[in-house]
Each structure stands twice: as structure tokens, then as C-alpha cells.
C-alpha positions, -999 to +999 in steps of 0.1 A: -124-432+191-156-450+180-186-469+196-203-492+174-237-486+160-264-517+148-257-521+111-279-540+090-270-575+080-272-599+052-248-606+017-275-592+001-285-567+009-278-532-014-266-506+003-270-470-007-243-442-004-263-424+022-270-456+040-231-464+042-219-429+052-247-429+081-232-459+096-198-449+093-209-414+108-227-426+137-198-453+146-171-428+145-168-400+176-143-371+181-113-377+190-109-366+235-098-331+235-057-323+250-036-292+255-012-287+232+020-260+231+008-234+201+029-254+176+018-287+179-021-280+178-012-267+138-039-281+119-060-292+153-096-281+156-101-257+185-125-271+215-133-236+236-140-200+226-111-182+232-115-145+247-091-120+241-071-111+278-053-084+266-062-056+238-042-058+202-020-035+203-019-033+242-012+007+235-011+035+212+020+032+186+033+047+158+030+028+123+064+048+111+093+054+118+092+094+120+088+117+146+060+117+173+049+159+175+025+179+184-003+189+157-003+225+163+038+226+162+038+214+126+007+235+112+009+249+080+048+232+079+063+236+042+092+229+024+097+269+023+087+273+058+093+241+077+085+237+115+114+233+133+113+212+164+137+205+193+144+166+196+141+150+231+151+118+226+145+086+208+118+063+218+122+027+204+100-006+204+101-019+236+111+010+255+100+020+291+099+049+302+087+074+281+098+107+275+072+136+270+064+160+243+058+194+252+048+229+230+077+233+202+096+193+208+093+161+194+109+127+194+125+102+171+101+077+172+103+039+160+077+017+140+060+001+168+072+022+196+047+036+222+034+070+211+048+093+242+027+112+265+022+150+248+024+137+215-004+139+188+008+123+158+038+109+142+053+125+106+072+106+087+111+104+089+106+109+050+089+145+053+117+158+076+152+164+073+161+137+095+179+167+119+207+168+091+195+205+080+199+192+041+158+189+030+141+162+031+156+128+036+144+092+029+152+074+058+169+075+091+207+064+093+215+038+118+218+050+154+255+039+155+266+059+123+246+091+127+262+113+154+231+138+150+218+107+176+184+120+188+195+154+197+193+192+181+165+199+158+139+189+131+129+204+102+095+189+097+079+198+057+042+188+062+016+195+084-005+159+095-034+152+114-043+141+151-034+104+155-021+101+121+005+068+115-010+059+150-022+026+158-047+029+184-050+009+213-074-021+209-078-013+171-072-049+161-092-066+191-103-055+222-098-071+255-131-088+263-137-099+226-137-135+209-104-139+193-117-172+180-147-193+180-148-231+191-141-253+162-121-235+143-089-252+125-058-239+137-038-222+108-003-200+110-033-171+112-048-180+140-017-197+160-005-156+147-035-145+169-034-168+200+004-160+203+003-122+202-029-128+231-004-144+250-018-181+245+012-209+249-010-238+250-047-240+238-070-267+240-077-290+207-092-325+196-055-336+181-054-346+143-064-379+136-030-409+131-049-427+099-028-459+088-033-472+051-025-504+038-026-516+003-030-554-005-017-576-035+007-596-043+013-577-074+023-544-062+058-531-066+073-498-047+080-473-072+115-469-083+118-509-080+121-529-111+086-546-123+083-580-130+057-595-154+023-593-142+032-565-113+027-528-110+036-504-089+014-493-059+001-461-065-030-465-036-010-463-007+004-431-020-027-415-031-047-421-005-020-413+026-018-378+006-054-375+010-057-382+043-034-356+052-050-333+030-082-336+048-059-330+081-048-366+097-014-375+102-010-404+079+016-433+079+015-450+048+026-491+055+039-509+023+018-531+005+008-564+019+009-593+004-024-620-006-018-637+024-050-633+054-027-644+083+002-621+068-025-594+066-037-600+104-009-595+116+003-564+100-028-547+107-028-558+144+010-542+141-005-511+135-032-507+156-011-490+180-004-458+160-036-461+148-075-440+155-084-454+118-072-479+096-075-478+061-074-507+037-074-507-005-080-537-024-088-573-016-126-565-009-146-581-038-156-618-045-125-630-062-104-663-044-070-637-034-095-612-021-074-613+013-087-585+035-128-598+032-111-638+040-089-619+069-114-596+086-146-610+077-149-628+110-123-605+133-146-588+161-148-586+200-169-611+213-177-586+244-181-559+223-215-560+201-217-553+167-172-554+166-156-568+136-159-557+099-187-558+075-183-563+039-213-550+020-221-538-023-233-505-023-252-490-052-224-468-065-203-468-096-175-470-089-165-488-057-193-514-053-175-534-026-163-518+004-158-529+043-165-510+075-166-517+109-142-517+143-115-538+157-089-543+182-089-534+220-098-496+213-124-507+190-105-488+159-123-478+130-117-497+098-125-486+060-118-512+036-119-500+003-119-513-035-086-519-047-085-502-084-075-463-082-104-445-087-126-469-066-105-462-041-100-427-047-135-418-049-147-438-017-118-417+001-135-388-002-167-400+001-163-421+035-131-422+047-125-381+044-162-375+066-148-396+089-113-381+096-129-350+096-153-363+125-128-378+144-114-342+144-148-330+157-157-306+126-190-306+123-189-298+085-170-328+072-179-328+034-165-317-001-184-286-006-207-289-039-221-272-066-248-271-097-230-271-129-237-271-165-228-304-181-206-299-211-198-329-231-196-342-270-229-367-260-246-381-230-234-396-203-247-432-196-253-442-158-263-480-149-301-476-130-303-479-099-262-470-092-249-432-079-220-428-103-195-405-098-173-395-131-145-374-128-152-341-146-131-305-147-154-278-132-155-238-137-173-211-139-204-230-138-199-259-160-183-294-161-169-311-183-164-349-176-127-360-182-115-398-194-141-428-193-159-446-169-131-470-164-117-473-124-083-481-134-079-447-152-057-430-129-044-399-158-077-388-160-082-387-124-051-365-116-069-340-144-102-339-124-106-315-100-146-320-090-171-356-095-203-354-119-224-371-094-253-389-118-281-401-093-297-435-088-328-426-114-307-416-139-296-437-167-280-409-186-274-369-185-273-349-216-246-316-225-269-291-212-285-305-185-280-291-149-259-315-123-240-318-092-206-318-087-187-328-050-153-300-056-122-319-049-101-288-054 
């Protein structure tokens, strides 16, 4: 789960993004890797190399369904001068047994089937007459209506290649070969792959169970009436949909109200389902601030460096925010600004690393990229602050989208990427080169 690491001390001291994100990153471990049936490692990160036991396909098959023949018995076949070949039988999917395919035969053959011993190739039902001696047809009838069954003779109108509409043996993978590498998330693709290797269970660090909690008094469940002076809690919401979209299993809890004994207890509720808590709001200097008044002083006295930390952080937005571990299991806690894009934006900047982590990625960031700033006039930055602005990136440029404001939760559901505006910077002008963290 976590181990805790020294962390500097003192009201304050500034801390720096990179400063913050170290200390969550070296706190926070993988989660212990367990075996899990196919299905329930979806979305787990693979621990082992997995080799494949057994070649895809395991044998030579036919990719139509058609007629498995001889090369030489259909050479130089026309419509005007068809080969005509004596049927042996049918050979479906799954069939044992095969039949063989001497000089002047062939047999029905099925997609999938194995190619029988003698045969060369496989034409296409559609360039035969089926065995109904009326030119060419465009499919074969179902076994139970066509009483020419697999008997008689074939008219077949083309002449084809060796091995043509054959899949050969090992022509996906070969037995011996990776299938898939250590790390790797585990998508319907590759849960596709281990299944048809003949993997049940495999091996994964299992996704992450992240619990977030808003806090206020003021916050209303939407579709409940508001009263004067409340709104509804959008946090929760947001930020449960982001954990799961960086891959946890999220259980959103209903806000809590300003109360720190309330808030003790409901957290201590949840650190059972729990290998990181998330908190939003209540993490400033204000007198209802209840999660710095509830957790400021919860730690392990065995257990050094336990309990949370609140620290200021040279960003803009999301100044305040709280790290640090508690309960038995020595759970990680994030406790982050309370409006929406403060809290929005330190998700992905701490809190999605260290879910990813926990899941035992090694590449746990938003990828990034160097735009070209498009904008009516520059962009102002406080000095000495990282400020992150919500911008709409492509093809190279960025443009940013609504103001600097952290309650501006429309313009955040437009952004798809954050102008990042470093700590030297006290503005950036339309034109000028920057980075943007990709949120799409």
C-alpha cells in the first residue's frame, strides 16, 4: 500500500509541484500482485511476461467456406471449362478426423475448419456451383435443406494458388513467443489473446479501490431541492469519474458535513474499502475548513512520519492541499482544494500518478505536448506560481478557454488539455511556444 517517506516540515514553507508529486510518489508502492480469473483482471496491469504455449492458429485452416482441392485439379478452371471434382465429404470446425484429398476430389470445407491432408488450397464456395450443376452460386445452403449434402460433384470456375484462403499454422503467434510483455494493461484485446493461449487466470497488481469524500455543509445531491446559500456537489462526481478513468475502482461517499469528529469517523468508515482516500474541500485557512482541523494531528504514533500534512504549494490553482497516510494499513490520503477546478486540476496532477502507481505502471502521467498559444492577448501568470489554465488543444495550438477563475466549471468541461505557464513567467503572449499536459 504505502510506506512513508521524511517530508519536510514547517507552515511555511512553499512547496513546489515537483516537490509535492515526489513525496507523494515515493510514499505510494504497488499494489501486491494476485491471480485473477481472465475477467476480473480487465483493466489490471500485467506482472509476468507471458509466453505463448501453443501456436495461433494451432493448425492450417481455411479462411472460407469453399472447397479444400488440389492446385493442379482446378488449373486453368473456367466458367466455359470448369474443373469438375468428386466431393468426399464435409469437413467442419471442430472436426476430428480428417478425411483426405486425393488426384481429381475435394471437400466441403468450413471457415475455420482444418485444411485436410492432400489438399492445397481452398476455392471459394462463390466460384463453384455449390454441386447444384446451375453456375456459379453465392453461398452454400444449410446442411439440413440441401440434399446434394457433401456428395457428387463440383464444378469449380477459377484456378487459385497453393495455400490460398489458408491460414497457416502459427501465422498469428508462434509457440515460444511473447504474447505480452509485463506491465501491460489488460484490455478485451489482450484478455482476446490470453484466452485463445489458453490462459484462465493470469497474474496482475488488481486496480486500485480509491474512496472520495467531499466536505461542506453547503453541498446538496443533485436532483435534491437547493436551499439558499447551498449548491449541489459536483466534486464527488467529478473526481470518482476520474479516478476510474485513470483505472481505480472508485466509490464515491456523499458529502460530509463541516463537522471534524463527523468527518473522522466517516473516513475511518471507509478505510476498509479503501488503498487511497481522497478528500475535496475543507483544506485552506478558513474557521469551517474541517478536513485540516480533523486530520491535521491524526497519525500512528509507532509509525514515523503517519498522519497528514497540510502544506501551500506554488501553483495556481490549488494552493492548499494535504498528503500523507493513516489508519492501520497506513492508507494513502490526498486532500485536495475544495472549488472545482482546484480540485480538478490537482486530480490529475497528484492524485492520477498515484493511482497509476499503486497499479504499478511505471508511466503514470498525462502525456504532453508544445503548442502554439492562440489567444486575443497575453496570458497573465502570478511570479513565482505554476499555473495551469484550461485551454482546447489541436493540431499544434492552444487556445486557453474561460478565465482564471477555480469555480468555472463550464469552461472546464470544454477543455481538453492545461496551458501549463511556469514559475518565471508572469505572462505568455499569442504566439509564443508552451506546454500543455493532454487531458483527452
Amino acid at each position: 500500500m504505502s510506506t512513508a517517506a521524511p517530508r519536510a516540515t514547517g507552515q511555511d514553507h512553499l512547496w513546489s509541484v515537483d516537490e509535492h508529486l515526489e513525496d507523494i510518489l515515493a510514499t505510494v508502492r504497488p499494489l501486491e500482485p494476485i491471480e485473477l480469473n481472465l475477467l476480473d483482471a480487465q483493466g489490471c496491469v500485467l506482472v509476468d511476461d507471458i509466453t505463448v504455449p501453443v501456436s495461433l492458429p494451432p493448425f492450417d485452416n481455411s479462411s472460407m467456406d469453399g472447397y479444400a482441392v488440389r492446385v493442379a485439379d482446378v488449373a486453368g478452371a473456367s466458367e466455359e471449362f470448369p474443373a469438375v471434382l468428386d466431393v468426399v465429404g464435409d469437413v467442419a470446425a471442430g472436426q476430428a478426423g480428417l478425411l483426405q484429398v486425393g488426384p481429381g476430389q475435394a471437400a466441403r470445407i468450413m471457415t475455420g475448419a482444418p485444411l485436410p491432408p492432400g489438399a492445397e488450397a481452398v476455392v471459394p464456395v462463390e466460384w463453384t456451383d455449390g454441386g447444384l450443376g446451375e453456375g456459379p452460386v453465392a453461398g452454400m445452403r444449410a446442411r439440413s435443406l440441401a440434399p446434394e449434402a457433401a456428395g457428387g460433384q463440383v464444378r469449380v470456375y477459377r484456378p487459385c494458388e497453393a495455400r490460398a484462403h489458408v491460414r497457416a499454422q502459427g501465422s498469428d503467434v508462434k509457440a515460444g513467443d511473447r504474447a505480452l510483455d509485463a506491465g501491460t494493461i489488460l484490455g478485451p484485446p489482450q484478455i482476446a489473446l490470453l484466452a485463445a493461449i489458453g490462459r484462465g487466470t493470469v497474474r496482475v497488481r488488481p486496480r486500485p479501490r480509491v474512496v472520495v469524500m467531499s466536505t461542506g455543509s453547503e453541498l446538496v445531491q443533485p436532483d435534491e431541492e437547493l436551499a439558499a446559500g447551498q449548491i449541489y456537489d459536483s466534486n464527488s462526481f467529478a473526481l470518482t469519474a476520474a479516478a476510474r478513468d485513470a483505472g481505480a475502482i472508485a466509490y464515491r461517499v456523499g458529502a460530509v458535513a463541516d463537522d471534524a469528529e463527523t468527518l473522522r469517523t466517516a473516513i475511518e468508515d471507509q478505510l476498509v474499502r479503501a488503498d487511497l482516500m481522497v478528500t475535496t474541500g475543507g483544506v485552506s485557512v478558513g474557521a469551517y475548513d474541517v478536513v485540516k482541523e480533523a486530520l491535521s494531528h491524526v497519525g500512528d504514533e509507532d509509525e514515523p512520519g503517519s498522519g497528514v500534512e497540510f502544506r501551500k504549494l506554488a501553483m495556481q490553482p490549488g494552493k492548499p492541499q494535504g498528503f500523507g497516510c493513516i489508519g492501520p494499513d497506513h492508507t494513502p490520503l490526498l486532500a485536495l482544494p475544495g472549488n472545482p477546478v482546484s480540485s480538478y486540476v490537482s486530480f490529475e496532477l497528484f492524485v492520477r500518478p498515484a493511482i497509476r502507481t499503486l497499479m504499478g505502471l511505471t508511466d503514470v502521467h498525462r502525456p504532453t505536448a508544445r503548442a502554439t498559444l492562440t489567444a486575443d492577448k497575453p496570458l497573465t501568470s502570478p511570479k513565482g506560481r505554476r499555473q495551469f489554465l484550461r485551454g482546447t488543444y489541436a493540431d499544434g495550438t492552444v487556445a486557453p478557454v474561460g478565465g482564471a477563475g477555480s469555480h468555472l466549471v463550464a469552461a472546464l468541461a470544454r477543455a481538453n488539455a492545461l496551458i501549463v505557464v511556469p514559475e518565471d513567467a508572469e505572462s505568455v503572449a499569442p504566439g509564443d511556444d508552451v506546454e500543455v499536459i493532454l487531458l483527452g
